[in-house]
C-alpha positions as CSV (number, residue, x, y, z in Angstrom):
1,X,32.4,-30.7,4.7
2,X,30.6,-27.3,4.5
3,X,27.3,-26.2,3.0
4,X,29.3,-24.7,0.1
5,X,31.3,-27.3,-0.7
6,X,28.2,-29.8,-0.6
7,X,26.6,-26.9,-3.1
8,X,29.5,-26.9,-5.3
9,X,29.2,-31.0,-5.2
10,X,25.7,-30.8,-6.0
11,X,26.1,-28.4,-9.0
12,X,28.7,-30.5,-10.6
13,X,26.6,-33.6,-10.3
14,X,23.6,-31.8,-11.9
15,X,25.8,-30.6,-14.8
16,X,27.0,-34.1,-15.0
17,X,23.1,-35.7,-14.9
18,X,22.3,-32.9,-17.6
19,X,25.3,-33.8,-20.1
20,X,24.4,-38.1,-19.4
21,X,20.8,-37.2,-20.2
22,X,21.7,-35.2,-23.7
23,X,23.8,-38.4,-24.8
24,X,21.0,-40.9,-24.1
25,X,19.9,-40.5,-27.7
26,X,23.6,-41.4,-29.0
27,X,23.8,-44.2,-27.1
28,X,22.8,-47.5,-28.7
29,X,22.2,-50.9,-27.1
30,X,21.5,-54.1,-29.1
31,X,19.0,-56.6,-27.6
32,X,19.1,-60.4,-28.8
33,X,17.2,-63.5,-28.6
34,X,17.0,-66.6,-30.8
35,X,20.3,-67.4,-30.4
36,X,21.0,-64.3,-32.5
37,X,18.7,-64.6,-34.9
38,X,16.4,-61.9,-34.0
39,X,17.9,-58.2,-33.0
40,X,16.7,-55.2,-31.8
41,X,18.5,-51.6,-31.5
42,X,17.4,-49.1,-29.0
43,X,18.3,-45.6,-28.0
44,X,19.2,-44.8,-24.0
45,X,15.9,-43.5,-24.2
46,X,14.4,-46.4,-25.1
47,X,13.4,-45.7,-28.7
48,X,13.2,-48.9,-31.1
49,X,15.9,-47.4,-33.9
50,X,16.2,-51.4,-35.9
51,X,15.1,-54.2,-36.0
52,X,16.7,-57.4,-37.8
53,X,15.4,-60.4,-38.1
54,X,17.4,-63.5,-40.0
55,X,15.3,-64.5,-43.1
56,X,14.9,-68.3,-41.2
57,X,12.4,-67.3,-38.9
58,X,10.0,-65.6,-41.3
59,X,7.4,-67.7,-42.2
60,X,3.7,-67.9,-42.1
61,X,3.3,-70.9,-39.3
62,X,6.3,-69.3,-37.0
63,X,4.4,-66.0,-36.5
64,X,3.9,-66.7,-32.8
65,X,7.2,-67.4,-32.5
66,X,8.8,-64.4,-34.3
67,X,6.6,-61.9,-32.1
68,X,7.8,-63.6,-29.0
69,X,11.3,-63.4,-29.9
70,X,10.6,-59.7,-31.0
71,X,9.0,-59.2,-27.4
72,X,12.3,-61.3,-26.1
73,X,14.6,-59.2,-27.7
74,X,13.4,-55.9,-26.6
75,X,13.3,-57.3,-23.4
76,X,16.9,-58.1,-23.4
77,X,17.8,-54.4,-24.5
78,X,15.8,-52.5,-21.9
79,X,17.4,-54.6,-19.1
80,X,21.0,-53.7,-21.0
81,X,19.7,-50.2,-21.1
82,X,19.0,-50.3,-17.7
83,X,22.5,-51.4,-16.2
84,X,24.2,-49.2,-18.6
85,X,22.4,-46.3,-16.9
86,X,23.2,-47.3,-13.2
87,X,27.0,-47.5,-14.3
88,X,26.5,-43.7,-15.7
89,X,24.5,-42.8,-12.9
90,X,27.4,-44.0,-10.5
91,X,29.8,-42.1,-12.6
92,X,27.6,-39.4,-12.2
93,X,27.4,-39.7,-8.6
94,X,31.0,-40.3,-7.9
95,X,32.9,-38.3,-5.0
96,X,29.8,-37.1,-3.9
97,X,30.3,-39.0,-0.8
98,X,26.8,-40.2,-0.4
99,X,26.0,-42.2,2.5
100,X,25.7,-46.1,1.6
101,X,22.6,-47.2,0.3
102,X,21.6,-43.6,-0.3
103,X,19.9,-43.1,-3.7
104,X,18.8,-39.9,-5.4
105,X,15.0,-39.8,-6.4
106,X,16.0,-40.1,-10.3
């Protein structure tokens, strides 16, 4: 492969990074714990966009409880988050021809 070719690669990938980036905000990934009963919504970004918690859990002497599962939850939707972007990231990256067990510093 030559240096232009490699450029060309690079470019498209870059383009590619740039467009996944702009769509993180559309993207939404729910986060669950309780069994369900508590559900958060967030961005690609990261942003908290919902929360929904079933009307069971709200009272007075579960407070601890409901603010763990809250904590749980979110938990649950940043790891999601997280896998969803190494699958775009490998889309991203596809073709490239990257040497195995390379990784690009982003």
């Amino acid at each position: 492969m030559n240096f232009d070719e490699i450029m060309k690669q690079a470019q498209a990938m870059q383009a590619r990074m740039t467009e996944m980036q702009s769509g993180l905000d559309h993207i939404e990934i729910e986060g669950r714990s309780g069994g369900g009963l508590l559900t958060v919504v967030m961005t690609g970004k990261g942003d908290l966009k919902r929360v929904k918690i079933d009307p069971s859990l709200i009272l007075a002497e579960e407070a601890e409880v409901l603010e763990d599962l809250i904590v749980a939850a979110h938990r649950d939707a940043k790891t999601k988050i997280e896998v969803r972007m190494a699958e775009e990231m490998q889309k991203a990256t596809a073709g490239l021809g990257l040497p195995g067990g390379f990784k690009l510093p982003f």
